[in-house]
C-alpha positions, 0 to 999 in steps of 0.5 A: 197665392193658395186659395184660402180653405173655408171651414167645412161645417157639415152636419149629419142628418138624423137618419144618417147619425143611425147609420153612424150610432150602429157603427158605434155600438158594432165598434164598441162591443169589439173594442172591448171584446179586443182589450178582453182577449188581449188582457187574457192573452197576456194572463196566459203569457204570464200563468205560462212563465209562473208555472214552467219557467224558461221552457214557456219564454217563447210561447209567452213572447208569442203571447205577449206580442198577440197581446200587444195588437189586441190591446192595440186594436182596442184602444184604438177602435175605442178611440174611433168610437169615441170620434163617432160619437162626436159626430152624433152628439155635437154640432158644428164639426161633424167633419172633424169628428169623422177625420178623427174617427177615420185616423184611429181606424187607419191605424187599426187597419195598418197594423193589421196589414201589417201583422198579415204580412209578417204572418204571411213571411213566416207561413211561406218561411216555414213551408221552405224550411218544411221542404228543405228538411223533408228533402234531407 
């Protein structure tokens, strides 16, 4: 039979909620500055598309999925910022707001690796392909 697991009710101390609220207000400025550049990238994309047509299709995919992660990234640091403000400004479960707040950011990160490892594919694609066209 497994052991049955007991609530973890640990509360932040005062000077350790300051460490958290720094975190906060850090994390929330570059949300909304990630929404901000995501929102202008895809204004771009779009301008693109209104002013050249099909010639700016690629440029403006490109956008749009730049776009895409930024929003993504902002909304979930929003996310993480507000499961840290929890922790600040409730009692009881603090554990719970923490776990919460470190899933949004796992996801941030995740999809950050994730973006470098395809950037990495491409970079290492495009010096093959540079090589094999300057061999010809």
């Amino acid at each position: 039979m497994p052991p049955t697991s007991t609530p973890r009710n640990y509360e932040f101390s005062g000077p350790e909620n300051i460490i958290i609220r720094q975190l906060v207000d850090a994390m929330r400025f570059v949300a909304a500055a990630s929404l901000a550049v995501g929102a202008f990238v895809l204004i771009l994309g779009i301008a693109g598309l209104v002013t050249q047509g099909r010639a700016a299709i690629g440029p403006a995919l490109g956008d749009f999925a730049e776009a895409v992660v930024f929003v993504l990234i902002g909304l979930w640091l929003q996310r993480a910022v507000d499961a840290f403000s929890r922790v600040i400004d409730t009692s009881g479960d603090d554990i719970t707001h923490l776990l919460d707040a470190l899933r949004e950011l796992t996801r941030v990160f995740s999809l950050q690796r994730t973006v470098l490892v395809l950037a990495a594919i491409v970079i290492v694609m495009a010096i093959g392909i540079h090589g094999v066209l300057s061999l010809g």
